[in-house]
DOVEXKE-264811 format. One line per 10 residues: number of its first residue (from 1); their letters; for each residue x, y, z of C-alpha. Coordinates in steps of 0.5 Angstrom, whole numbers, plus 2048, in hexadecimal, padded with zeros to 3 digits. Example, Ala and Ser with C-alpha at 12.3 -4.5 7.8 and 13.67 -1.06 7.14 Angstrom:
<recs>
1	as	819/7F7/810; 81B/7FE/80E .
</recs>
This chain:
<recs>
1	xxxxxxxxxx	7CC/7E5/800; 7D1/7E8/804; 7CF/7EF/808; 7D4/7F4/807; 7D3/7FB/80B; 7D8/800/808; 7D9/807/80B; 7DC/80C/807; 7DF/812/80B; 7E5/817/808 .
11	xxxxxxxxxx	7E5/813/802; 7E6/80C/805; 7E2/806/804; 7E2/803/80B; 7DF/7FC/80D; 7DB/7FB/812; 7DB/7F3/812; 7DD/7ED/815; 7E3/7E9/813; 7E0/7E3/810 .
21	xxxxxxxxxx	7DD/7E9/80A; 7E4/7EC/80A; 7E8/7E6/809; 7E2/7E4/803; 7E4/7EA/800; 7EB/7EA/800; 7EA/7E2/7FD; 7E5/7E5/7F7; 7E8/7EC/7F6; 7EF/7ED/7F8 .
31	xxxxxxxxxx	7F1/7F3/7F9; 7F3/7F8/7FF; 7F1/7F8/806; 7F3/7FD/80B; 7F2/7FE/813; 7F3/806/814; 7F6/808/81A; 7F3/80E/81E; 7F9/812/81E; 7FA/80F/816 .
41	xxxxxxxxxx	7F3/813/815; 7F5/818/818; 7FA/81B/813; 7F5/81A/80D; 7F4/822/80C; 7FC/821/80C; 7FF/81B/808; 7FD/81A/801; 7FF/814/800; 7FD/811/806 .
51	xxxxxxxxxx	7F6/813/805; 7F7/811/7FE; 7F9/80A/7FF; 7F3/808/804; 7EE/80B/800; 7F1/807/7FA; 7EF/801/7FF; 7EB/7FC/7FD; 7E8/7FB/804; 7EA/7FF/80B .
61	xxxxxxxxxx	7E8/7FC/812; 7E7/800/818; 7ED/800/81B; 7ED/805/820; 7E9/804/827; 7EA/80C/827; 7E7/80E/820; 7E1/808/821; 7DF/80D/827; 7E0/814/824 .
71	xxxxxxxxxx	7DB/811/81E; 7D6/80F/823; 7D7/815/828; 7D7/81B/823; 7D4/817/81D; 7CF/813/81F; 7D3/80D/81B; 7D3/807/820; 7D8/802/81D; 7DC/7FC/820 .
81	xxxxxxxxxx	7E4/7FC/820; 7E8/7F7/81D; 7EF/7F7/81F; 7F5/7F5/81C; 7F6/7F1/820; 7EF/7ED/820; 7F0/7ED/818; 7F7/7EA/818; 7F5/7E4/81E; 7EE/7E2/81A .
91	xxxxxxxxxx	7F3/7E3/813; 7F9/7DD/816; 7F3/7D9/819; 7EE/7D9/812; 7F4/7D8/80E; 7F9/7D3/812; 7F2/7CF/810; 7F3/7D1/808; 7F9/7CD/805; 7FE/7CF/7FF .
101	xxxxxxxxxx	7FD/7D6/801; 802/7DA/7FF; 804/7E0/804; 808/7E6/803; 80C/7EA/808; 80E/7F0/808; 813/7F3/80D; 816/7F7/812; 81D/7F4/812; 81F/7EC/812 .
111	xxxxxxxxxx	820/7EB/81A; 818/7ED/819; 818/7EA/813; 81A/7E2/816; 815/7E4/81C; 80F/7E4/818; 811/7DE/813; 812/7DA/81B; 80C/7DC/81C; 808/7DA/817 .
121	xxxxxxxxxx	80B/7D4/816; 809/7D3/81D; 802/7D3/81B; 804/7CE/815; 803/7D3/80F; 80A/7D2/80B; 80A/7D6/805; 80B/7DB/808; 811/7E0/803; 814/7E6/805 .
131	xxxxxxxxxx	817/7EE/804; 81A/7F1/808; 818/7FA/806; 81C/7FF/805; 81C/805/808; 817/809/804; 816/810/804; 80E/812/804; 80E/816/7FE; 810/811/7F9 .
141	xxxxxxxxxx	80E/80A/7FC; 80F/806/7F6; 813/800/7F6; 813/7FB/7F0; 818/7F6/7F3; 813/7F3/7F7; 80E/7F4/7F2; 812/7F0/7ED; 812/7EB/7F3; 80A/7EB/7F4 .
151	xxxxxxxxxx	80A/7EA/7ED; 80E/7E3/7EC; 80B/7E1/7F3; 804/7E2/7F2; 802/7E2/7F9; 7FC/7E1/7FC; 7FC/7E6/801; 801/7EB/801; 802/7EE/809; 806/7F4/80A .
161	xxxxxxxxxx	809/7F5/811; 80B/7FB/810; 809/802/814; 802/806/813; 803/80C/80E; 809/807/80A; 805/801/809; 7FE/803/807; 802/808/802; 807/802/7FF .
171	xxxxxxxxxx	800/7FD/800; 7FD/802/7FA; 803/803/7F6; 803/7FA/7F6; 7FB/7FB/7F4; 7FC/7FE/7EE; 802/7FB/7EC; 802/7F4/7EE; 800/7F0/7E7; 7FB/7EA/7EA .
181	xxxxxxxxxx	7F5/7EA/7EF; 7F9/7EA/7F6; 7F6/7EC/7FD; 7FB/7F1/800; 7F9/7F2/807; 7FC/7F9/80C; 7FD/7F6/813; 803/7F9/814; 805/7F7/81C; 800/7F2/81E .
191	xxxxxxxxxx	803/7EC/81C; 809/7EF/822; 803/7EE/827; 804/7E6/826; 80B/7E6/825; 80C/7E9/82C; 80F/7EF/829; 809/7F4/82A; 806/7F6/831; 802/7F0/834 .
201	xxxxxxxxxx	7FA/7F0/830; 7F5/7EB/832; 7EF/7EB/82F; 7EB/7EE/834; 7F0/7F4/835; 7EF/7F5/82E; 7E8/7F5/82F; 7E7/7FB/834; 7EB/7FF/82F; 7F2/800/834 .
211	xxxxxxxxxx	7F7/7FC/82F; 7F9/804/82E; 7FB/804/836; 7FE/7FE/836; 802/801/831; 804/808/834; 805/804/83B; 80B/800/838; 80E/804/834; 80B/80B/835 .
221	xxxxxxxxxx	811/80F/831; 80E/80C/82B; 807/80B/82C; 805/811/830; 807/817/82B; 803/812/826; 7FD/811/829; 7FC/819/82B; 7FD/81B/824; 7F6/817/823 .
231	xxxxxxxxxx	7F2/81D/826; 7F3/820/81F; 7EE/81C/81D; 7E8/81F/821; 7E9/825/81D; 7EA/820/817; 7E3/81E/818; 7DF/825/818; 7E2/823/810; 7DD/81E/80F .
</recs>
């Protein structure tokens, strides 16, 4: 019997587990899986839909190093962070052993979108199908173009490489639409970390929670501003 640790904060159910439980769960269940930010978190109180979307996840991971170490600091709460990043690596390593997957891409626009499809054929996963989004307005994400699409297709898993905020909100939107048992999986830009096309990440630096850095550090127009509005969440924390 698999263990599970679920911990529900502000509406959300996160898990607390190990990849080979996540992945099982993914198998037998389907459903929504998200990797909240800190800075994602901390529009909460804001963004409704947002906050809707991951609450209406089957399965949220602890993402943010940032968060883990509010939750331990102010809460008591000791938890162990599972990043995009770490998610992603161990997913193209179980499924490369897997065969006749199917693996739905949705993306950001299609030079990224032949980047990523070289990458996963590089790793022998060659169903690989894909949509490049629009641009959708975070009001009134709804798009039954791609939804028309899934439905056809009936991929395995369906991953959406699309930014915090909009992706979640599109992933609840597939959830409640999509006609088949599908797992439908937010890692946004992680799969950017092994294209070369994100800040360089190793697991180590993913481990000691300074991916954030590496981030600010090379592109710190973007990131810095992103990651100050995370301090919100302290304030965010006093809710629970």
């Amino acid at each position: 019997m698999v263990k599970i640790r679920k911990i529900k904060l502000f509406g959300i159910t996160f898990f607390d587990a190990n990849y080979k439980t996540v992945k099982y769960l993914l198998d037998k269940k389907g459903g929504l899986l998200v990797l909240p930010s800190g800075p994602g978190l901390s529009t909460i109180d804001k963004d409704k839909n947002y906050h809707y979307a991951i609450k209406n996840s089957d399965i949220a991971l602890f993402d943010s190093g940032y968060f883990c170490l509010l939750l331990r600091i102010f809460k008591g709460i000791k938890v162990k962070k599972f990043s995009g990043y770490k998610f992603f690596k161990e997913f193209v390593n179980s499924i490369k052993k897997e065969k006749n997957k199917k693996i739905f891409l949705v993306e950001t626009n299609f030079t990224q979108s032949k980047i990523n499809k070289k990458y996963f054929n590089s790793q022998n996963i060659n169903k690989i199908y894909q949509y490049v989004a629009p641009f959708y307005k975070k009001e009134n994400i709804a798009d039954y173009k791609l939804l028309k699409k899934i439905n056809k297709i009936k991929p395995n898993y369906v991953i959406i490489n699309l930014g915090g905020g909009v992706q979640e909100v599109l992933g609840s939107f597939l959830k409640n639409n999509i006609n088949y048992k599908t797992s439908i999986i937010c890692t946004g830009a992680a799969i950017s970390y092994f294209t070369k096309q994100q800040a360089p990440l190793t697991d180590f630096l993913d481990k000691i929670y300074v991916g954030w850095f590496i981030r600010i550090i090379l592109n710190p127009f973007v990131f810095l501003p992103r990651y100050l509005s995370a301090f919100r969440l302290i304030f965010i924390m006093n809710k629970i």
